[in-house]
C-alpha positions as a Markdown table, in Angstrom:
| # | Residue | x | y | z |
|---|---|---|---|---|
| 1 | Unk | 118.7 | 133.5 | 113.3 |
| 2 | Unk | 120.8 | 130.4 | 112.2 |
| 3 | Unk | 118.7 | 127.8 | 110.6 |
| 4 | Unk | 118.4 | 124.3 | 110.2 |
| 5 | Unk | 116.7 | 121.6 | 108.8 |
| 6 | Unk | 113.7 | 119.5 | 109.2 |
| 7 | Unk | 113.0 | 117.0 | 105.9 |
| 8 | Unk | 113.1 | 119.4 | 103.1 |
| 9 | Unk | 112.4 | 122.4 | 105.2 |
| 10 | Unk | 114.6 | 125.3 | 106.6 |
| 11 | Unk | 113.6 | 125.8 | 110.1 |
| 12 | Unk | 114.8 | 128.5 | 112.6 |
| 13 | Unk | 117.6 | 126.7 | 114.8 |
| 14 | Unk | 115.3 | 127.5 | 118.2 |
| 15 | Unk | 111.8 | 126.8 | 118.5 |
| 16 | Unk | 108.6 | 127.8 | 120.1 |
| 17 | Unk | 106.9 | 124.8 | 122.4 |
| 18 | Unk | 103.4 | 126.2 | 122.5 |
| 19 | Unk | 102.3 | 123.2 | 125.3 |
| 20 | Unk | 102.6 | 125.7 | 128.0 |
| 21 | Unk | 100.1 | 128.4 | 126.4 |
| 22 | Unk | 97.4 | 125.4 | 126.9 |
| 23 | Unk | 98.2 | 123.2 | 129.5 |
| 24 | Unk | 99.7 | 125.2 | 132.8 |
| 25 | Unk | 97.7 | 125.7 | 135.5 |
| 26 | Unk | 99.0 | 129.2 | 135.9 |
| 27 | Unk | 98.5 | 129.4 | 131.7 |
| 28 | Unk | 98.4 | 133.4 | 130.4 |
| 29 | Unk | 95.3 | 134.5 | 128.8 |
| 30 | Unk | 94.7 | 134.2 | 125.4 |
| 31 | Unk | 95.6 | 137.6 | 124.3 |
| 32 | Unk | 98.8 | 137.1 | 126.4 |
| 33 | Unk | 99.2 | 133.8 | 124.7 |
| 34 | Unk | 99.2 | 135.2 | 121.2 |
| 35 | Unk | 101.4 | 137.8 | 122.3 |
| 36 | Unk | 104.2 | 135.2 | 122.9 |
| 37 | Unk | 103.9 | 133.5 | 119.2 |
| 38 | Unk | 104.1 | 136.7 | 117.6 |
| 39 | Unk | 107.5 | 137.5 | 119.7 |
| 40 | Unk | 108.6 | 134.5 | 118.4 |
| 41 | Unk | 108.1 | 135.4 | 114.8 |
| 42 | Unk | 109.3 | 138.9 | 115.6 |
| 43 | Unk | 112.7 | 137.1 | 116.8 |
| 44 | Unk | 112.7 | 135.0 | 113.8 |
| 45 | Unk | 111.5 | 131.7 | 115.0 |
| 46 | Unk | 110.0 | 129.3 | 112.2 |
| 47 | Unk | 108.7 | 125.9 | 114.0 |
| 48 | Unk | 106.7 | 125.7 | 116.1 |
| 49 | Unk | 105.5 | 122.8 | 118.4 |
| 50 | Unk | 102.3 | 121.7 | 118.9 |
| 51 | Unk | 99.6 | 118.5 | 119.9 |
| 52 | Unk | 96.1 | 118.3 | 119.7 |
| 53 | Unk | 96.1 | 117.2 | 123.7 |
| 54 | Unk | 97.7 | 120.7 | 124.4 |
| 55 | Unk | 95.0 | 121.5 | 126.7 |
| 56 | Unk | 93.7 | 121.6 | 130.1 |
| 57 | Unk | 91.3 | 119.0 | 130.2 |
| 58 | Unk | 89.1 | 116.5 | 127.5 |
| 59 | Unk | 86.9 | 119.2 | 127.3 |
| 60 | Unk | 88.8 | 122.0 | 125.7 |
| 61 | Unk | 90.7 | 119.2 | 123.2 |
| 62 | Unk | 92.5 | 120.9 | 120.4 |
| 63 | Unk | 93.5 | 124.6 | 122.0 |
| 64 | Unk | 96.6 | 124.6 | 121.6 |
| 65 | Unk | 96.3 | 124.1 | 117.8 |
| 66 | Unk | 93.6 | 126.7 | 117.3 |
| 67 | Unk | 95.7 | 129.4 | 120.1 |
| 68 | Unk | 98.6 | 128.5 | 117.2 |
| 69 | Unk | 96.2 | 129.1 | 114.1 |
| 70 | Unk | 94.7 | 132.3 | 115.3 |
| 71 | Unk | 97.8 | 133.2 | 116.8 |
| 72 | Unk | 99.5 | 133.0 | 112.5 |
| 73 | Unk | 96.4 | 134.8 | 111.3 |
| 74 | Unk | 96.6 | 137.8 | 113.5 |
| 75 | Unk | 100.5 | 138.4 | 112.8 |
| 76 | Unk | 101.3 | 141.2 | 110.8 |
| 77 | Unk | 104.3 | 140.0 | 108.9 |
| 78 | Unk | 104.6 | 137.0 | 106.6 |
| 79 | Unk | 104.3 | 133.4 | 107.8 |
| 80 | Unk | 104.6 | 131.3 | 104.6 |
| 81 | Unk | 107.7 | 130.3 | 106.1 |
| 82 | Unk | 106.9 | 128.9 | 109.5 |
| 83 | Unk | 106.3 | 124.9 | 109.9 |
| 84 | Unk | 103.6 | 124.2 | 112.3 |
| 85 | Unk | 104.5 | 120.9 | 113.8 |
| 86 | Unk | 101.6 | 118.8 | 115.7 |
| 87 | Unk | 101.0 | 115.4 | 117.4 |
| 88 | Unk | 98.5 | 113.1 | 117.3 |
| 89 | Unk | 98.5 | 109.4 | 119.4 |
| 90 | Unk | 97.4 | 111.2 | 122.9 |
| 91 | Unk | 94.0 | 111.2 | 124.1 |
| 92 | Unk | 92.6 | 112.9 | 127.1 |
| 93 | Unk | 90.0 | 111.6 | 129.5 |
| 94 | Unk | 89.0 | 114.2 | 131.6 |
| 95 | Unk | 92.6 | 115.6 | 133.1 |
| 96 | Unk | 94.3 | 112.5 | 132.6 |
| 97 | Unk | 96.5 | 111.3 | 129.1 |
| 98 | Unk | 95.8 | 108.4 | 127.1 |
| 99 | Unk | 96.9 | 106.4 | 124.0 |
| 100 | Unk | 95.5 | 105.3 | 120.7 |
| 101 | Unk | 97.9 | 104.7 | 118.0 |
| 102 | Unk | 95.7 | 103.1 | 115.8 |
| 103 | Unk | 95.4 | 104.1 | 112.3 |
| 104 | Unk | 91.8 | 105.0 | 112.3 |
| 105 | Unk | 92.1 | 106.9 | 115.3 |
| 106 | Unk | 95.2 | 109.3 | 113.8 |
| 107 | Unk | 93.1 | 109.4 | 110.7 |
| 108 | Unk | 90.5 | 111.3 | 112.7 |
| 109 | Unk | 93.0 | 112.9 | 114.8 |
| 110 | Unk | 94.9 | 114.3 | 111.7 |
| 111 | Unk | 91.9 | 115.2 | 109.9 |
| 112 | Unk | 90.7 | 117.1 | 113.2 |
| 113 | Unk | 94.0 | 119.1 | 113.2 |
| 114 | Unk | 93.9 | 120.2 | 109.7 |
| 115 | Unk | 90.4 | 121.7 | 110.5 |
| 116 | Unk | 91.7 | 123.4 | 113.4 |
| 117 | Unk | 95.1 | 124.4 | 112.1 |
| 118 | Unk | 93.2 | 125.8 | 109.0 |
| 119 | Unk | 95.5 | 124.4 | 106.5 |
| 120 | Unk | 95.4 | 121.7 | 103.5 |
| 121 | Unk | 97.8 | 119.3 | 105.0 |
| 122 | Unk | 100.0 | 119.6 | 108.0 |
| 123 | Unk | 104.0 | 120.1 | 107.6 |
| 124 | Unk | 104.9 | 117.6 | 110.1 |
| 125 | Unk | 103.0 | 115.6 | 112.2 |
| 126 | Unk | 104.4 | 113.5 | 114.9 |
| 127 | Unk | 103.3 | 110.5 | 116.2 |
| 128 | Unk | 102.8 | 111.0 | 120.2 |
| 129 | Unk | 104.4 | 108.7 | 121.8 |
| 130 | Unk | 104.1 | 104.3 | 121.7 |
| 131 | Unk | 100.7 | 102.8 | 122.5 |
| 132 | Unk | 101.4 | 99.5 | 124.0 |
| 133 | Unk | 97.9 | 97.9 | 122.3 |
| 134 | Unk | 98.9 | 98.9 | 119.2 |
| 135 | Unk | 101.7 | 97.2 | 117.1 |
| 136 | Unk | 104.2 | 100.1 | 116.6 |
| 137 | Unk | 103.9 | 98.9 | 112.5 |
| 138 | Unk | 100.5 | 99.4 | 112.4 |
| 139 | Unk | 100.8 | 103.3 | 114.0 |
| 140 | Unk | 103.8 | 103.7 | 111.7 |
| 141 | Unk | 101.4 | 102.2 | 108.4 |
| 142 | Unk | 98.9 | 104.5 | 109.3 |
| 143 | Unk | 100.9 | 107.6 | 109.4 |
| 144 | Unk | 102.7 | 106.5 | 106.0 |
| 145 | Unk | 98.6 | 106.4 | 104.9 |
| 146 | Unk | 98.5 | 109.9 | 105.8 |
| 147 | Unk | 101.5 | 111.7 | 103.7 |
| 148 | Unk | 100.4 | 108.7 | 100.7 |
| 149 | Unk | 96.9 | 110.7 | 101.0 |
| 150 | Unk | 98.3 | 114.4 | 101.1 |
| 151 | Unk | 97.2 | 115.1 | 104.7 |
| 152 | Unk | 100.8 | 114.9 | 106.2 |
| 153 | Unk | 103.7 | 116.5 | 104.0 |
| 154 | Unk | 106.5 | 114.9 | 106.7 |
| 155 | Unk | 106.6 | 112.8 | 109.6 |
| 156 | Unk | 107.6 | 112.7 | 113.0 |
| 157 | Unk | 107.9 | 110.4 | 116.0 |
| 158 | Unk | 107.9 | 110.6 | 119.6 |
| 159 | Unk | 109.4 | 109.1 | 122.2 |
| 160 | Unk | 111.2 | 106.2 | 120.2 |
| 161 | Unk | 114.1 | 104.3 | 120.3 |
| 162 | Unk | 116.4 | 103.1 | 117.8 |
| 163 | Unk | 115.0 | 99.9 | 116.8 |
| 164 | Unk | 111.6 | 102.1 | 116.4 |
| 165 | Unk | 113.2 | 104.7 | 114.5 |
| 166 | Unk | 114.2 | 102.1 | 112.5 |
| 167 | Unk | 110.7 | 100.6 | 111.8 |
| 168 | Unk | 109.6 | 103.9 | 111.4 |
| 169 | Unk | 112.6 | 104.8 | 108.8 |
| 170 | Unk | 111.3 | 101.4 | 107.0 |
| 171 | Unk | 107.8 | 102.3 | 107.0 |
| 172 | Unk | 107.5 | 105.9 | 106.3 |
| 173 | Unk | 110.1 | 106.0 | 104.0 |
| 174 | Unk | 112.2 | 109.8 | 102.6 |
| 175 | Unk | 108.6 | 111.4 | 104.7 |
| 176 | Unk | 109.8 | 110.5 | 107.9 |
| 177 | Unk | 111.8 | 114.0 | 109.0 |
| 178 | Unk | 112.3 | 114.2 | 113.0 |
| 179 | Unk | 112.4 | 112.2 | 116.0 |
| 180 | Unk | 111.2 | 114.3 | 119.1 |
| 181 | Unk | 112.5 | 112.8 | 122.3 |
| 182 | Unk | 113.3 | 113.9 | 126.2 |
| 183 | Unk | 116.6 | 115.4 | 126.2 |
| 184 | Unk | 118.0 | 118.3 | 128.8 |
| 185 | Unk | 120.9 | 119.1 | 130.6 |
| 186 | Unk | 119.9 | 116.8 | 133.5 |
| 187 | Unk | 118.3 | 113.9 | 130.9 |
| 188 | Unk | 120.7 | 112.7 | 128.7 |
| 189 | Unk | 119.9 | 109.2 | 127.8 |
| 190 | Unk | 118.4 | 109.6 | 124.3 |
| 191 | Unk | 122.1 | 110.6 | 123.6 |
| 192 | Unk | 122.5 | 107.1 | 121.7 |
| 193 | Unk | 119.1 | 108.2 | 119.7 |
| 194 | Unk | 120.3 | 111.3 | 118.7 |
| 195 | Unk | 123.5 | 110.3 | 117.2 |
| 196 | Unk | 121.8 | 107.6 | 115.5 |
| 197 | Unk | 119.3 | 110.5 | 113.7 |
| 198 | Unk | 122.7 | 112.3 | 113.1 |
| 199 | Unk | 124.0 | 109.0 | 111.2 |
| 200 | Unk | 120.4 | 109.1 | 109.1 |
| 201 | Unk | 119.8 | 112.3 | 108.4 |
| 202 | Unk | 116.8 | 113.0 | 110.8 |
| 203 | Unk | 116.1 | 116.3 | 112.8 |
| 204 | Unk | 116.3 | 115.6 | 116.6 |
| 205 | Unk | 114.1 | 117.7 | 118.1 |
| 206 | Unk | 114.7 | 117.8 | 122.4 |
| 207 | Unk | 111.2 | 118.0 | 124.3 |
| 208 | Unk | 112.1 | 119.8 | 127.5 |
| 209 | Unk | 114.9 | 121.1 | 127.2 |
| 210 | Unk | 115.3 | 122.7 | 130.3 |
| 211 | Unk | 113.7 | 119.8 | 132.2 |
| 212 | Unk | 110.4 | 120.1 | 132.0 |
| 213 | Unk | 107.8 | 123.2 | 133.1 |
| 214 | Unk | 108.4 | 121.7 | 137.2 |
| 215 | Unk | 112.2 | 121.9 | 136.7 |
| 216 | Unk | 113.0 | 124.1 | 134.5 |
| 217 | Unk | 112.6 | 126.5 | 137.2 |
| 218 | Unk | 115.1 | 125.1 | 139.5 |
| 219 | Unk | 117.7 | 125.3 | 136.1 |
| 220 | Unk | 120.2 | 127.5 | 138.2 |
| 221 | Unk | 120.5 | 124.8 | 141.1 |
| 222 | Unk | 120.0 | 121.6 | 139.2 |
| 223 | Unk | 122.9 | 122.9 | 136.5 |
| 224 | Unk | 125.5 | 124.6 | 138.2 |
| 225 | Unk | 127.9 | 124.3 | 135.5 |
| 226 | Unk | 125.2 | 126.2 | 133.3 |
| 227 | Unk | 124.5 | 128.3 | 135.8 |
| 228 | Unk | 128.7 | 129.2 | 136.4 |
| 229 | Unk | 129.1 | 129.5 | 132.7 |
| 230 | Unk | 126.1 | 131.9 | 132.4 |
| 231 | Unk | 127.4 | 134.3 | 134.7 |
| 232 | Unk | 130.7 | 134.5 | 133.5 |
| 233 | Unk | 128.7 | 135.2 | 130.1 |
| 234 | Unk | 126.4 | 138.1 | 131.3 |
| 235 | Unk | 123.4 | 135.7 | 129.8 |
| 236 | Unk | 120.6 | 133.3 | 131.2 |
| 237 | Unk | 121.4 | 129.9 | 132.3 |
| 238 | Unk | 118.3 | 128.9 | 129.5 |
| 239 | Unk | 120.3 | 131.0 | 126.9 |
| 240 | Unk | 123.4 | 128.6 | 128.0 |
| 241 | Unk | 121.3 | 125.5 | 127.8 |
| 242 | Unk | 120.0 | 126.0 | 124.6 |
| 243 | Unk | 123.4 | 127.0 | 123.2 |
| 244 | Unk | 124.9 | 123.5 | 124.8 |
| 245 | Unk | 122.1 | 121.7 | 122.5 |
| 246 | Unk | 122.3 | 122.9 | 119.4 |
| 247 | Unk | 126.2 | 122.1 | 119.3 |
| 248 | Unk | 125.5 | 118.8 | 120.2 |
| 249 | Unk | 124.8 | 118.0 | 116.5 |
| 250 | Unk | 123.3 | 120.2 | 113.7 |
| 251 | Unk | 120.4 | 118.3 | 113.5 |
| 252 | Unk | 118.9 | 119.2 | 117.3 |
| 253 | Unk | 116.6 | 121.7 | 116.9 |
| 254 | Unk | 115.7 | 122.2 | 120.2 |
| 255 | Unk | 111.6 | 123.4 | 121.0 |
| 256 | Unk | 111.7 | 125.7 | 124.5 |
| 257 | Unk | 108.6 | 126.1 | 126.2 |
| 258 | Unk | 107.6 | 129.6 | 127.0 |
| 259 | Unk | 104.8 | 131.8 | 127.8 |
| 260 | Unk | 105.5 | 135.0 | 127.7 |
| 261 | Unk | 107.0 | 137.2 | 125.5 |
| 262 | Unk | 110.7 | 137.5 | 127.2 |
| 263 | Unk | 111.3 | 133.7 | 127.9 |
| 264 | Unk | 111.0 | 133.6 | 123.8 |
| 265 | Unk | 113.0 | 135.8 | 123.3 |
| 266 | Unk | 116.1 | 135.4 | 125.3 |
| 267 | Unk | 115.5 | 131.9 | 124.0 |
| 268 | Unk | 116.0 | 132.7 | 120.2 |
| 269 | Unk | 118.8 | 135.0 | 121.3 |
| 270 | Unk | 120.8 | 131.3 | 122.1 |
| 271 | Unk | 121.1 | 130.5 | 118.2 |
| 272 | Unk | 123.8 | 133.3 | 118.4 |
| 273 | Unk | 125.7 | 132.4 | 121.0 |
| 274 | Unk | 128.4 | 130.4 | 119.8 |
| 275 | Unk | 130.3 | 128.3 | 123.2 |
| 276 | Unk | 133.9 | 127.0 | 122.5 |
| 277 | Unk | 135.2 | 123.8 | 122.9 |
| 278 | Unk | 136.5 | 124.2 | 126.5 |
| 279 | Unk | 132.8 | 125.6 | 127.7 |
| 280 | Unk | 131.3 | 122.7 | 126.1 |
| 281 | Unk | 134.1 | 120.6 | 127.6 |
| 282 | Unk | 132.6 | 121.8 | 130.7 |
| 283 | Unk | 129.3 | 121.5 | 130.1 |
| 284 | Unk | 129.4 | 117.7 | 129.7 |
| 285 | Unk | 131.2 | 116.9 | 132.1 |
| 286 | Unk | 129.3 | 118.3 | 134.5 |
């Protein structure tokens, strides 16, 4: 599979969102569930995306990181390769999402994930997304804590803009790696924030990139440029999607969502499919 990079690492150029092993309604069972992560390392796929809120209520905190975990363990093949990526900053109480960006509170959050991912320190944590009680400083302090400790190797934030990339760029320092922010074929406007990681050197890394679990469905309607384009290519509109991403910059590394087996693996199959200049004409103009 191409690659790119994250910080210092070489990542595959598609990876695996694990949220909707963990948080669906209609989620597969856990043997199902670890089926689709080793697919994904079977198709070459070395990042993949986690959060300790990955779950389906407060009560089962954390399964998405320990599906991941036992998920590496059982694989066959090598995985000293693959960066685990997780959040921290989102609570749950009950079914519903909450914040806390304050240092002490990722402290324990990071420390919580390392027990559950099984590892020394994690290969890039990302902060959630902006808690409005807590100065955005103070979050991005804290997480610069972390890698100064050796519990966090790089950093990531969520849901940012530029002048917060910027803070964050201040504060963290050469350990902040990605910014991970909304981006699809129907959501576009974190275009600005992902030229502005191009200019800096930061992996962009678009959460639903087919529009989310509820849309991402609808895909063939909601695109039908995509969708054209994809028949005329013999491939899935997601395969066309994922293409259209990852020649929007070679720092998108784009994180589908999947849980099964086959969504995984026609999405790796989009690193090879190479669009020219009048498809992606096309494509955004749509």
């Amino acid at each position: 599979m191409r690659q790119r990079r994250i910080g210092d690492q070489t990542v595959s150029a598609i990876g695996l969102g694990a949220m909707p092993l963990s948080t669906r309604t209609d989620r597969p069972s856990r043997e199902d569930a670890v089926a689709t992560v080793h697919a994904a390392l079977d198709a070459g796929v070395t990042l993949i995306d986690t959060a300790d809120a990955y779950a389906a209520d407060e009560s089962e905190f954390g399964h998405n990181e320990s599906l991941v975990a036992e998920a590496l363990a059982s694989y066959g093949g090598d995985t000293s390769s693959v960066l685990v990526a997780t959040k921290g900053g989102h609570t749950r109480r009950g079914t519903d999402w909450e914040l806390d960006g304050s240092p002490a509170y990722l402290r324990r959050a990071c420390e919580d994930s390392l027990r559950r991912l099984g590892v020394d320190a994690v290969g890039l944590y990302q902060f959630h997304r902006p808690d409005p009680d807590t100065p955005w400083e103070e979050s991005m302090a804290g997480l610069r804590q972390l890698v100064d400790d050796g519990l966090v190797r790089m950093v990531g934030i969520s849901n940012a803009d530029i002048a917060q990339i910027d803070v964050a760029r201040s504060i963290v320092g050469p350990a902040l790696a990605s910014v991970q922010n909304q981006f699809s074929p129907g959501w576009r406007f974190s275009a600005d924030e992902l030229a502005h990681c191009e200019a800096h050197g930061l992996a962009f890394i678009p959460w639903s990139p087919f529009g989310g679990v509820s849309a991402a469905g609808a895909l063939q309607s909601s695109a039908p440029a995509f969708a054209e384009l994809a028949e005329e290519l013999g491939v899935s509109v997601y395969r066309v999607a994922l293409a259209w991403h990852l020649a929007q910059s070679e720092v998108v590394v784009p994180i589908p969502g999947a849980s099964r087996p086959a969504s995984i693996q026609d999405s790796a199959a989009a690193a090879d499919l190479q669009l020219t200049a009048e498809q992606l004409a096309r494509l955004d103009e749509s």
